[in-house]
C-alpha positions as CSV (number, residue, x, y, z in Angstrom):
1,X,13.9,-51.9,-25.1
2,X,11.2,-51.7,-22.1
3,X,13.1,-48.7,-20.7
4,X,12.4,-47.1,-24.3
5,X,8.7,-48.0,-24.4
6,X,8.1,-46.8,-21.1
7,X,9.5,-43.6,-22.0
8,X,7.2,-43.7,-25.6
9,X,4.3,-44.5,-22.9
10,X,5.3,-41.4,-21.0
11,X,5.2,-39.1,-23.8
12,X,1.4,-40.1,-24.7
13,X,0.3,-39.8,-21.5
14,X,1.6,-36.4,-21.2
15,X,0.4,-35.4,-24.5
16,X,-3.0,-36.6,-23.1
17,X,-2.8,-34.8,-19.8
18,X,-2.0,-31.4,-22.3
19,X,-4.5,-32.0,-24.7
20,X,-7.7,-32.3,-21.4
21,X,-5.7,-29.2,-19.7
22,X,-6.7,-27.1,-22.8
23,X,-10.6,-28.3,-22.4
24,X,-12.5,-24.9,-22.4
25,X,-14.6,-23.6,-19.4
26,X,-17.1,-21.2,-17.8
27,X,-16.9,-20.3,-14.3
28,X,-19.4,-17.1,-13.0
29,X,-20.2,-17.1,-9.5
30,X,-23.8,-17.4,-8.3
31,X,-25.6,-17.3,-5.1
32,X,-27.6,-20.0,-3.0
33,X,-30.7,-19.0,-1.7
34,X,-31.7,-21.4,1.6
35,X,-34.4,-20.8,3.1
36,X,-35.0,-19.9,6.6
37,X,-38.8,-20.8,7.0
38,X,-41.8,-19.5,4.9
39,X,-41.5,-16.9,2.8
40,X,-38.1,-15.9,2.2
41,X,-37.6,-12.4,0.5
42,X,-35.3,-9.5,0.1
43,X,-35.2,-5.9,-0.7
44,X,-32.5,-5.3,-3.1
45,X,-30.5,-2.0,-4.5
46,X,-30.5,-1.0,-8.4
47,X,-29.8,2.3,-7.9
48,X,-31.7,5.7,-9.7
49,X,-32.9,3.6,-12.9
50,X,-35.7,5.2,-15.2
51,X,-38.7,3.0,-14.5
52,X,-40.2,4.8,-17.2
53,X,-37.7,3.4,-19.9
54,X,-36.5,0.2,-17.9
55,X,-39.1,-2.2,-18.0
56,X,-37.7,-5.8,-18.4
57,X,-35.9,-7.4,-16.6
58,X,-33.7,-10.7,-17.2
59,X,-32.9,-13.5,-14.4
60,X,-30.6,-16.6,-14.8
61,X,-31.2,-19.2,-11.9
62,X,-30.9,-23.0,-11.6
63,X,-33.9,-24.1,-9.0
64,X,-33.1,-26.9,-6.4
65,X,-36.1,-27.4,-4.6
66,X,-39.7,-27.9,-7.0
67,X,-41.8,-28.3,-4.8
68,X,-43.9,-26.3,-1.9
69,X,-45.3,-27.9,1.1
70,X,-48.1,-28.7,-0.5
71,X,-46.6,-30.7,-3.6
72,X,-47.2,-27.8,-5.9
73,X,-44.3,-25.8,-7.7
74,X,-42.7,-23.1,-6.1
75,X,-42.8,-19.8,-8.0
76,X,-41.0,-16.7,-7.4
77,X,-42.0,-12.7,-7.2
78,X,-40.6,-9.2,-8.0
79,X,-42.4,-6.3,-6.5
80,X,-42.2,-3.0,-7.8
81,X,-41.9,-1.5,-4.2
82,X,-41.7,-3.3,-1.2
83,X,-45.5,-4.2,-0.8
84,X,-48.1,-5.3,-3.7
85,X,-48.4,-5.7,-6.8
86,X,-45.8,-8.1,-8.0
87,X,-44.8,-9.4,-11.1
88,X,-45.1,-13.3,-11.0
89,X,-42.0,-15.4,-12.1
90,X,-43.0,-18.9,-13.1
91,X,-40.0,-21.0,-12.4
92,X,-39.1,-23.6,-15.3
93,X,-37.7,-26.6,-12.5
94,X,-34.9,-28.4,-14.7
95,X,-32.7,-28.0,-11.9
96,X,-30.1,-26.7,-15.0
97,X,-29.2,-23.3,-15.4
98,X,-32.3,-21.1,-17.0
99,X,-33.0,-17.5,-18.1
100,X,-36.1,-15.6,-17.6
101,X,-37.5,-13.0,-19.5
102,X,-39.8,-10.3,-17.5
103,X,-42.0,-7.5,-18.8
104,X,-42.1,-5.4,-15.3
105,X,-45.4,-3.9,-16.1
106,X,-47.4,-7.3,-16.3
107,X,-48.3,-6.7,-12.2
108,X,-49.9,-9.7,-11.0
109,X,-52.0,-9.1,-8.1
110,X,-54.8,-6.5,-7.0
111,X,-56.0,-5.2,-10.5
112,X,-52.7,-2.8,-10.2
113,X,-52.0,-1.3,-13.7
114,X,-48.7,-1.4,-15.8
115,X,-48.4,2.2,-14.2
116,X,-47.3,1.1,-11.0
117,X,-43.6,0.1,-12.3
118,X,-43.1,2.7,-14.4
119,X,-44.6,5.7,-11.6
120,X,-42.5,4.2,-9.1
121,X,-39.3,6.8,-7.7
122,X,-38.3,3.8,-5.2
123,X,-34.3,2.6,-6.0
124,X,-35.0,-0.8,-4.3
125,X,-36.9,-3.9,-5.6
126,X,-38.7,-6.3,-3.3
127,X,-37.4,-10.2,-4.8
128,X,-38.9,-13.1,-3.7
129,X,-36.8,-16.0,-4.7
130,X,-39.3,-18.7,-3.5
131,X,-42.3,-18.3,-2.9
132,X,-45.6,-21.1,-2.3
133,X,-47.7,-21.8,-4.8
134,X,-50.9,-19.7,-3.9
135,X,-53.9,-18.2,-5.3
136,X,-52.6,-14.9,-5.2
137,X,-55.1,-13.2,-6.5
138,X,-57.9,-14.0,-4.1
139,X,-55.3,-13.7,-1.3
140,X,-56.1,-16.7,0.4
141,X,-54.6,-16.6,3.5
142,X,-56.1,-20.0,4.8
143,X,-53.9,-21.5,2.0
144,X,-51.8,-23.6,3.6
145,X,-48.8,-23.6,1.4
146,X,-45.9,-22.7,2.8
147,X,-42.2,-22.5,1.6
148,X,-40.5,-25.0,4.0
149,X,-37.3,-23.9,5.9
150,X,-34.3,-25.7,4.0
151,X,-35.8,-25.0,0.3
152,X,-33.4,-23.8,-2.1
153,X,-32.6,-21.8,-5.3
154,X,-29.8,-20.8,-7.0
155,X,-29.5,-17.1,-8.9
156,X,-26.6,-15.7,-11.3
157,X,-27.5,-12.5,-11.8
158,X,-30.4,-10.0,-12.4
159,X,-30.4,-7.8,-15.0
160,X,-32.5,-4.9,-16.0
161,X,-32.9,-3.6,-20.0
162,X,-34.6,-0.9,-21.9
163,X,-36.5,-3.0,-24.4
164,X,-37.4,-6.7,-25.0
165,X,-35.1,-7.4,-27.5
166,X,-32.0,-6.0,-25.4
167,X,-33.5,-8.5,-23.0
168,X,-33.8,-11.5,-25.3
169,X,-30.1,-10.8,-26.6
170,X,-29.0,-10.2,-23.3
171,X,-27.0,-6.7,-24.5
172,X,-26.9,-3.3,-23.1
173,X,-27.9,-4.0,-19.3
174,X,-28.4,-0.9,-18.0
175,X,-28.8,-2.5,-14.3
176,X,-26.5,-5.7,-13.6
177,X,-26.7,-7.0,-9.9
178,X,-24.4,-9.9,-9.8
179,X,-23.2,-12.6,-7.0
180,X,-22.3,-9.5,-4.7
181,X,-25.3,-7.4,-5.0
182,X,-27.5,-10.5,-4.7
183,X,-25.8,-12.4,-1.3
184,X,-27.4,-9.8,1.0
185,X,-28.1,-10.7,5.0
186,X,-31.4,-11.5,6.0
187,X,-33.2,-13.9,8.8
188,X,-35.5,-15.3,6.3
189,X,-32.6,-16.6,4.1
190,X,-28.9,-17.5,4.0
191,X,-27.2,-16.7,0.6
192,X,-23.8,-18.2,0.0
193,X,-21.6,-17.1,-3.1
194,X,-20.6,-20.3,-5.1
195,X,-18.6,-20.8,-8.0
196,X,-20.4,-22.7,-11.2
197,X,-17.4,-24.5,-13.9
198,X,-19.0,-25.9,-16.4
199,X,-16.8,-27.6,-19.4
200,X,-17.9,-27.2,-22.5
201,X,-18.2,-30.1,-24.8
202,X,-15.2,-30.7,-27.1
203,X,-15.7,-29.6,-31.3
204,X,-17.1,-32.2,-33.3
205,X,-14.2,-34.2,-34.8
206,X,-13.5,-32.8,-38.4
207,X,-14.8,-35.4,-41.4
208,X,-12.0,-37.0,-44.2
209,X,-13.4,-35.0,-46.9
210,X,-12.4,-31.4,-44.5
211,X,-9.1,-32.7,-43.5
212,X,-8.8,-33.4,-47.3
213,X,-9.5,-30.0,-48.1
214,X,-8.0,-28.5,-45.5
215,X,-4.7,-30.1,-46.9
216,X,-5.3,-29.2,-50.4
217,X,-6.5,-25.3,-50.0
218,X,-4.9,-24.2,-46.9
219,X,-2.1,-22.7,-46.4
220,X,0.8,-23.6,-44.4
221,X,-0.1,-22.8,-41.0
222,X,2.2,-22.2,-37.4
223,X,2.4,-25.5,-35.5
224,X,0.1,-25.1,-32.6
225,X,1.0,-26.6,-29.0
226,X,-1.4,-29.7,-29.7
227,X,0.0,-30.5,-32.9
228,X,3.9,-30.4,-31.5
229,X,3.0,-32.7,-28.9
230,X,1.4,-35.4,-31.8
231,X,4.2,-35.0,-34.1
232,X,6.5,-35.6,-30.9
233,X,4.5,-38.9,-30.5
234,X,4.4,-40.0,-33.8
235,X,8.6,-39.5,-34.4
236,X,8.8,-41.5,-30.8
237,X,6.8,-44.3,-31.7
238,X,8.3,-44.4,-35.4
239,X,11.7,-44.6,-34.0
240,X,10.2,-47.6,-31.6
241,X,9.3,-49.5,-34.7
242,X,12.6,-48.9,-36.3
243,X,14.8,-50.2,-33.2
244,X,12.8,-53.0,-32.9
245,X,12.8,-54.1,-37.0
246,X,16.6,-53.7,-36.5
247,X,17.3,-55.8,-33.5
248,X,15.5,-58.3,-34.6
């Protein structure tokens, strides 16, 4: 008898083990921005895009560090050349993984007009993935924020779109620069290519009134790898019950 309820035992837990094996997942690589000292940037390749039709631009990143050296948030920049104006990123610090939505012709600093984006022949963007939390506009240089070395960020990808709503839906990227594009060399940063798995959260577990109807209206359907496994259990443990009812 306890050789046959081991082997009952065995059977659940392997239907168990199956059952968490089949768990959907997500896995993308990303790359992690650490910073080298103050103001870590990079010059990145999109290749011949028309500026004059591309004009937003989407971002998924996860921050790590919030703060500057001065307490304040850290923020981040894209330039439409290598130099001012920029575009001003306003991080949302959740420390989970976010999107951002840019309109590339909302230049940030110097009075520069939407113009500069779309009048620019450059196939390079200037990114700064962390950058202090200054005044900007007056260009303060006696600010003494600073992006401290060992600050981090992490980004997906960077993707650039025609129109807001391809941008919002995330469809028809004419520009994608992923993990590969993005881990470039610099001496102002190191960026290591990591690999997010993320599990997503099992289906809510159906009602009695749906199995109910599921029984009633649906038809007969192919016995699915799960199921086998539950049946399997169910004639083990019946036969269990039997052998024991008979020997006593």
């Amino acid at each position: 008898m306890k050789k046959f309820l081991v082997m009952v035992m065995t059977v659940v837990m392997i239907a168990t083990l199956a059952v968490a094996a089949m768990a959907e997942t997500i896995e993308f690589d990303y790359v992690r921005y650490t910073a080298a000292g103050n103001d870590p940037y990079g010059s990145f390749e999109f290749g011949a895009i028309d500026r004059a039709v591309t004009k937003w631009a989407v971002i998924k990143y996860r921050t790590v560090t919030e703060k500057d050296s001065t307490g304040a948030a850290i923020r981040g920049q894209l330039y439409a050349k290598g130099a001012e104006p920029h575009v001003l990123i306003n991080w949302n610090h959740t420390q989970q993984w976010e999107t951002i939505v840019l309109d590339l012709t909302s230049t940030f600093d110097n009075g520069a007009t939407p113009e500069i984006w779309t009048t620019t022949t450059e196939t390079t963007f200037r990114f700064d993935m962390m950058e202090s939390n200054r005044d900007a506009v007056a260009n303060d240089s006696a600010d003494p924020a600073v992006i401290e070395e060992g600050a981090q960020i992490d980004i997906a990808y960077i993707a650039f779109y025609n129109s807001e709503a391809d941008a919002k839906a995330e469809t028809n990227a004419v520009v994608t620069l992923g993990a590969d594009e993005l881990a470039i060399e610099s001496d102002r940063f190191t960026a290591e290519v990591l690999t997010e798995v993320i599990e997503l959260p099992d289906p809510e577990p159906e009602t009695e009134a749906e199995t109910v109807a599921e029984v009633v209206e649906a038809p007969a359907a192919p016995q699915t790898f799960d199921a086998g496994i539950i049946a399997a259990v169910a004639a083990v443990v019946a036969a269990a019950g039997y052998a024991v009812s008979k020997k006593r």
